[in-house]
MILUMTOR-207620 format. One line per 3 residues: number of its first residue (from 1); for each residue x, y, z of N, C-alpha, C. Coordinates in steps of 0.001 Angstrom, whole numbers. Layout:
NUM	X:Y:Z:X:Y:Z:X:Y:Z ~ ...
//
This chain:
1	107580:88336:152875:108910:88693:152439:109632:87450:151963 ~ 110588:87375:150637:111264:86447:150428:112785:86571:150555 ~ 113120:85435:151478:114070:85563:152103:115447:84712:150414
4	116417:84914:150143:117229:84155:149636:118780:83807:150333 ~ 118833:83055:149817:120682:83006:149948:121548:83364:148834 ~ 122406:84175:149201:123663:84841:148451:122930:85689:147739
7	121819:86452:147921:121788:87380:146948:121040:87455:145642 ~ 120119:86034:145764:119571:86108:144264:118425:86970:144467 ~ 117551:87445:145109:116474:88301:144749:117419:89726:144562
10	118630:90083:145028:118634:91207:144197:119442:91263:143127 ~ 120113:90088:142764:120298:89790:141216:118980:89857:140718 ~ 118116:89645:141179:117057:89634:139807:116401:90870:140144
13	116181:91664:141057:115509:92815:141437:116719:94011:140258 ~ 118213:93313:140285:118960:94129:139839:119235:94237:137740 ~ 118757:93197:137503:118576:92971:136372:117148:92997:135620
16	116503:93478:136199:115381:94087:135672:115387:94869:134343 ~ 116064:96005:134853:116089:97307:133758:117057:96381:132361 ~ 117895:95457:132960:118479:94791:131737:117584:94269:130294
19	116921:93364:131309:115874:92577:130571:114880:93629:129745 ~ 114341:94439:130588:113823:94946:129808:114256:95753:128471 ~ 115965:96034:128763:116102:96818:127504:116127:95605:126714
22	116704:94324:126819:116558:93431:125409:115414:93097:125591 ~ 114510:92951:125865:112802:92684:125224:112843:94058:124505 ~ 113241:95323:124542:113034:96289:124037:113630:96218:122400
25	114877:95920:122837:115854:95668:121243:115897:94495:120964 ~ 115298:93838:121220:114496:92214:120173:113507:92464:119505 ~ 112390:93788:120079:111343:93880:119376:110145:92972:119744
28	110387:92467:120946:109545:91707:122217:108739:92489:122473 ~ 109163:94018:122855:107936:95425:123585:108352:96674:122842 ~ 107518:96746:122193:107769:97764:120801:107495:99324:122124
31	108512:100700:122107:108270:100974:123091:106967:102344:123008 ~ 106607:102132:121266:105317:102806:121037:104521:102495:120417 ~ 104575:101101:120929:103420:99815:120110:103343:99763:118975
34	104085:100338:118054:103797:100031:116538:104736:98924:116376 ~ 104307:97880:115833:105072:96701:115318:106267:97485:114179 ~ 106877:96333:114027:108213:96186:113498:107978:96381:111658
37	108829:97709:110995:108794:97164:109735:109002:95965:108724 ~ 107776:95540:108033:108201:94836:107196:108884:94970:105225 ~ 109296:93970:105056:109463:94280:103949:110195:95045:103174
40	110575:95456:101790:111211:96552:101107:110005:96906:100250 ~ 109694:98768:100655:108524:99264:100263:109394:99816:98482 ~ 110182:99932:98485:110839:100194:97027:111974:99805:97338
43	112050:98607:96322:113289:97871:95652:113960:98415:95085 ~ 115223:99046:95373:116085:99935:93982:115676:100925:93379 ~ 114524:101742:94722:114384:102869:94340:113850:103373:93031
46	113065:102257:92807:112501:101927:91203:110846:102645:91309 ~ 110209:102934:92048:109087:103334:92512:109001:105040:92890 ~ 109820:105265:93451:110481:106811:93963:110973:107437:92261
49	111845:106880:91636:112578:107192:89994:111523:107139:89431 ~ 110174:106188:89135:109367:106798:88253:108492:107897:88648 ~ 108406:108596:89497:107680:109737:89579:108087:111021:90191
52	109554:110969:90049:110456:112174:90134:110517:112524:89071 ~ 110001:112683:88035:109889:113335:86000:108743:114697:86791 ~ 108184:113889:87898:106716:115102:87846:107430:116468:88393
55	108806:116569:88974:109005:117485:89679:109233:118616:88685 ~ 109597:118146:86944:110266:118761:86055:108688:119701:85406 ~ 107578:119000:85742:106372:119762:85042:105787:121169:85576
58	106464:121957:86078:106189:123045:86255:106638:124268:85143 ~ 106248:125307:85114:106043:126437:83726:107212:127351:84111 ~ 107953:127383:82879:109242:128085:83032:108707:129629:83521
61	109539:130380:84317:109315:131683:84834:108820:131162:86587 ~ 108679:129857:86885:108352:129806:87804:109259:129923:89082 ~ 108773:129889:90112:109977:130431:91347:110084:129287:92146
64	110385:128680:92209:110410:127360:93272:110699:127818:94280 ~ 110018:127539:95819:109933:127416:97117:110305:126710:97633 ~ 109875:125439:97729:110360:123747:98429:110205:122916:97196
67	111034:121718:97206:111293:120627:95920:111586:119554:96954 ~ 110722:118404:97131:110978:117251:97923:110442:115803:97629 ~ 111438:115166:98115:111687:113766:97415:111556:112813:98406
70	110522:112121:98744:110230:111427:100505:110119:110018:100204 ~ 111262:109248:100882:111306:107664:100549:110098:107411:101764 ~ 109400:106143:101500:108609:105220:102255:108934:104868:103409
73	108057:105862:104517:108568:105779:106056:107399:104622:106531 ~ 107907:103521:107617:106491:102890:108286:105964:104177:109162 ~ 104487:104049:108527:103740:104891:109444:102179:104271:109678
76	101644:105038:110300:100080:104568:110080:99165:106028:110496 ~ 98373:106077:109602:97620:107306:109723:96416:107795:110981 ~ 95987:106462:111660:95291:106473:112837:95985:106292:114213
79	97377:105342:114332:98178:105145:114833:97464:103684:115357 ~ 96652:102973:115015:96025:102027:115233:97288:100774:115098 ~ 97549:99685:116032:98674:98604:115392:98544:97944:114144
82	97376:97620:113550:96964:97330:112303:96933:97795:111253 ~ 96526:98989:111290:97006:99613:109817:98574:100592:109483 ~ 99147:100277:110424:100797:100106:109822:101184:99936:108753
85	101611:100449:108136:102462:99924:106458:103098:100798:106451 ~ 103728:100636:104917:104290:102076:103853:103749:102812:103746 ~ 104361:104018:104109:103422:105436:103330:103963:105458:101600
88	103688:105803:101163:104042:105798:99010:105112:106633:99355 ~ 106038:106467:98381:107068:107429:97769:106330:108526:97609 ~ 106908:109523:97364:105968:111067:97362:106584:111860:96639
91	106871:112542:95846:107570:113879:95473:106304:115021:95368 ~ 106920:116500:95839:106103:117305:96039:107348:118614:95295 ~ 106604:119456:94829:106966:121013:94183:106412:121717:94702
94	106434:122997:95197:105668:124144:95336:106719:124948:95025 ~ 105528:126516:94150:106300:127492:93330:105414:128394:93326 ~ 105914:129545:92762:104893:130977:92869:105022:131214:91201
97	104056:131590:90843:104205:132060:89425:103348:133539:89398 ~ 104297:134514:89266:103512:136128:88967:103709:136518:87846 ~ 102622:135485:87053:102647:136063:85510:101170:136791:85494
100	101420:137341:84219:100295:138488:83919:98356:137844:84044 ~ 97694:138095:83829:96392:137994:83626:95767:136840:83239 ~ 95601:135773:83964:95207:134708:83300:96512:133465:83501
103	97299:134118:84380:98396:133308:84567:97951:131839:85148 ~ 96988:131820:86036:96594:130249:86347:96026:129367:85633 ~ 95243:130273:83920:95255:129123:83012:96440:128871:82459
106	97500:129462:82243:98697:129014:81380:99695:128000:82725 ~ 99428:128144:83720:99821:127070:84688:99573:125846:84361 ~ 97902:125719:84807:97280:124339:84359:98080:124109:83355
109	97379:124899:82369:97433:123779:80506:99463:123662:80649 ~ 100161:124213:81130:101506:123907:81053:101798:122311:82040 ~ 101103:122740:82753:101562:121695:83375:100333:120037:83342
112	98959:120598:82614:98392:119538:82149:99315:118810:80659 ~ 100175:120027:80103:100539:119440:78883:101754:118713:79481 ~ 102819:118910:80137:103764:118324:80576:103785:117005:81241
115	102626:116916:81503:102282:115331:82693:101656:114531:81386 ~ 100777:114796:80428:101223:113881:79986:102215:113784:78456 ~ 102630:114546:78113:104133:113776:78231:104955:113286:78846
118	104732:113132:80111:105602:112266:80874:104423:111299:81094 ~ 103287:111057:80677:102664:109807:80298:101722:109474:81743 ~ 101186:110308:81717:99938:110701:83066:98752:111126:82534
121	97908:110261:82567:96309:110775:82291:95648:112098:83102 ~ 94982:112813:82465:94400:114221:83247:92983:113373:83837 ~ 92341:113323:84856:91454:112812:85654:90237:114222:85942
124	89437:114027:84983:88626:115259:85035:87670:115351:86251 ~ 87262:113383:86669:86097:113594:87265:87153:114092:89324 ~ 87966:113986:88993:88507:114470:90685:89526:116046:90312
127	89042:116608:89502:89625:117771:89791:88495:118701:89435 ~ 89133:119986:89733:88217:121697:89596:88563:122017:90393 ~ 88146:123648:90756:88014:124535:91521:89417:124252:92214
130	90656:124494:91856:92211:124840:92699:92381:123335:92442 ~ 91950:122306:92143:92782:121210:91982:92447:120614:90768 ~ 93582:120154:90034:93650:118843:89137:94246:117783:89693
133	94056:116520:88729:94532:115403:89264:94917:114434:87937 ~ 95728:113769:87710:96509:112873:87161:96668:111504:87576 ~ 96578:110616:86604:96772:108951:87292:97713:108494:86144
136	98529:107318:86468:99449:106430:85806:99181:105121:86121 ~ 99436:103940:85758:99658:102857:86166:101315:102594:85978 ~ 101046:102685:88022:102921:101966:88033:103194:100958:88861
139	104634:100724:88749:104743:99000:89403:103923:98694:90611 ~ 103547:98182:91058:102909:97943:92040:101445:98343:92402 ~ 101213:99226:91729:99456:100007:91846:99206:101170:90733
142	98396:102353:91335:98422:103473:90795:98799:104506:91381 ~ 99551:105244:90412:100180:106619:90671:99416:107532:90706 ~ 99290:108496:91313:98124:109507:91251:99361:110787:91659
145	98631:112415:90705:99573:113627:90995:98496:114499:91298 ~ 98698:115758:91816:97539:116560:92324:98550:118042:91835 ~ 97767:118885:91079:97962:119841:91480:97248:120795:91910
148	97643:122115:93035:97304:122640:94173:97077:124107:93796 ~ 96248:124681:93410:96780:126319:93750:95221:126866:93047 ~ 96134:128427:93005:94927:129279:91739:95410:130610:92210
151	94673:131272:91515:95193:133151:90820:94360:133948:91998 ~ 94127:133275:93615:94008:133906:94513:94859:134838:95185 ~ 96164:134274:95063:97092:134925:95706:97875:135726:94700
154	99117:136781:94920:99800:137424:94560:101034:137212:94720 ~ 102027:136507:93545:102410:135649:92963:101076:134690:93605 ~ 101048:133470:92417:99879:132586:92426:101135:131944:93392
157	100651:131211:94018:101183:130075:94937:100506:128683:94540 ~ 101644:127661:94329:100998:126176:93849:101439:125025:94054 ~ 101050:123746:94488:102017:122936:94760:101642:121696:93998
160	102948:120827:93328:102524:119613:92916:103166:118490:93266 ~ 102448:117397:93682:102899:116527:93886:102282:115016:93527 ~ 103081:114064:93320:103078:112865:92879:103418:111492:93962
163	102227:110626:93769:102269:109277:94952:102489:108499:94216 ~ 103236:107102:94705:102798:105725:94043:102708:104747:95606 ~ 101732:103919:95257:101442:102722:96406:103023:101741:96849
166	103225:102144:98057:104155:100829:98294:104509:99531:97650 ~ 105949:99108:97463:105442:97730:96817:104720:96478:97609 ~ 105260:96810:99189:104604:96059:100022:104158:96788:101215
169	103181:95999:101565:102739:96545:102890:102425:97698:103062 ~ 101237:98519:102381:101424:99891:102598:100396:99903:103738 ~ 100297:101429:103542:99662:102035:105417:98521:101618:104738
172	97272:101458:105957:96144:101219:106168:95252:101964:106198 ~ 94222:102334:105992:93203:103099:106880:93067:104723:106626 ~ 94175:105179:105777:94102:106519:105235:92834:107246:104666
//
């Protein structure tokens, strides 16, 4: 047993929970081990703005469901401390289109024709069967868009969406 005078073992028995909250909010003991963000994953929102045009490439008559616009959260896809980074800017569409007979080719080619005019290559060797795919070169890496669906369902159901790579530090290990 340790004996003190005036009280210091339970000053320090009593300041425990203190300490620990500032090692906590210094970022001393991360309190779910993922280290600390670094960096600005988009500068001025300059990375997110070029690939919000993709949300506009969908085929008039269509019904929109969800329309979303996702800034660069730190995440990591294994939860491993190392591969931590940026997840990409993201924009995503999903929509139903119940057009007549053949409606999922006039999808595609509408929306293969629309991407690139907004200046997106069609990527033959990673699409078919319910998916296409699209690439750009943008600041920082490559942009890649996917679109999702086919004339299985009633209204077709489809979703598109568009990535670009962090400017820094992106996630790892995906």
């Amino acid at each position: 047993m340790i004996r003190t005078r005036g009280g210091l073992r339970e000053a320090l028995v009593g300041s425990a929970p203190t300490l620990a909250l500032v090692l906590l909010l210094s970022g001393c003991v991360g309190g779910d081990g993922a280290p600390a963000p670094v960096g600005d994953p988009d500068p001025g929102h300059r990375l997110l703005r070029s690939i919000e045009p993709v949300l506009t490439a969908i085929p008039p008559g269509a019904h929109v469901t969800q329309r979303d616009t996702v800034e660069p959260r730190w995440d990591s896809c294994d939860g491993v401390r190392s591969t931590f980074g940026w997840a990409p800017p993201t924009v995503d569409v999903a929509f139903d289109y119940a057009g007549a007979a053949g409606s999922a080719d006039r999808v595609v080619a509408h929306v293969r024709s629309a991407m690139q005019a907004l200046g997106w290559t069609y990527d033959p060797a990673w699409s078919g069967r319910g998916q296409w795919q699209w690439r750009r070169a943008a600041p920082g890496g490559q942009a890649q868009a996917q679109l999702l669906g086919g004339a299985d369902d009633r209204p077709s159901r489809w979703s598109l969406q568009a990535s670009v790579p962090a400017a820094t530090h992106p996630v790892k290990g995906c």
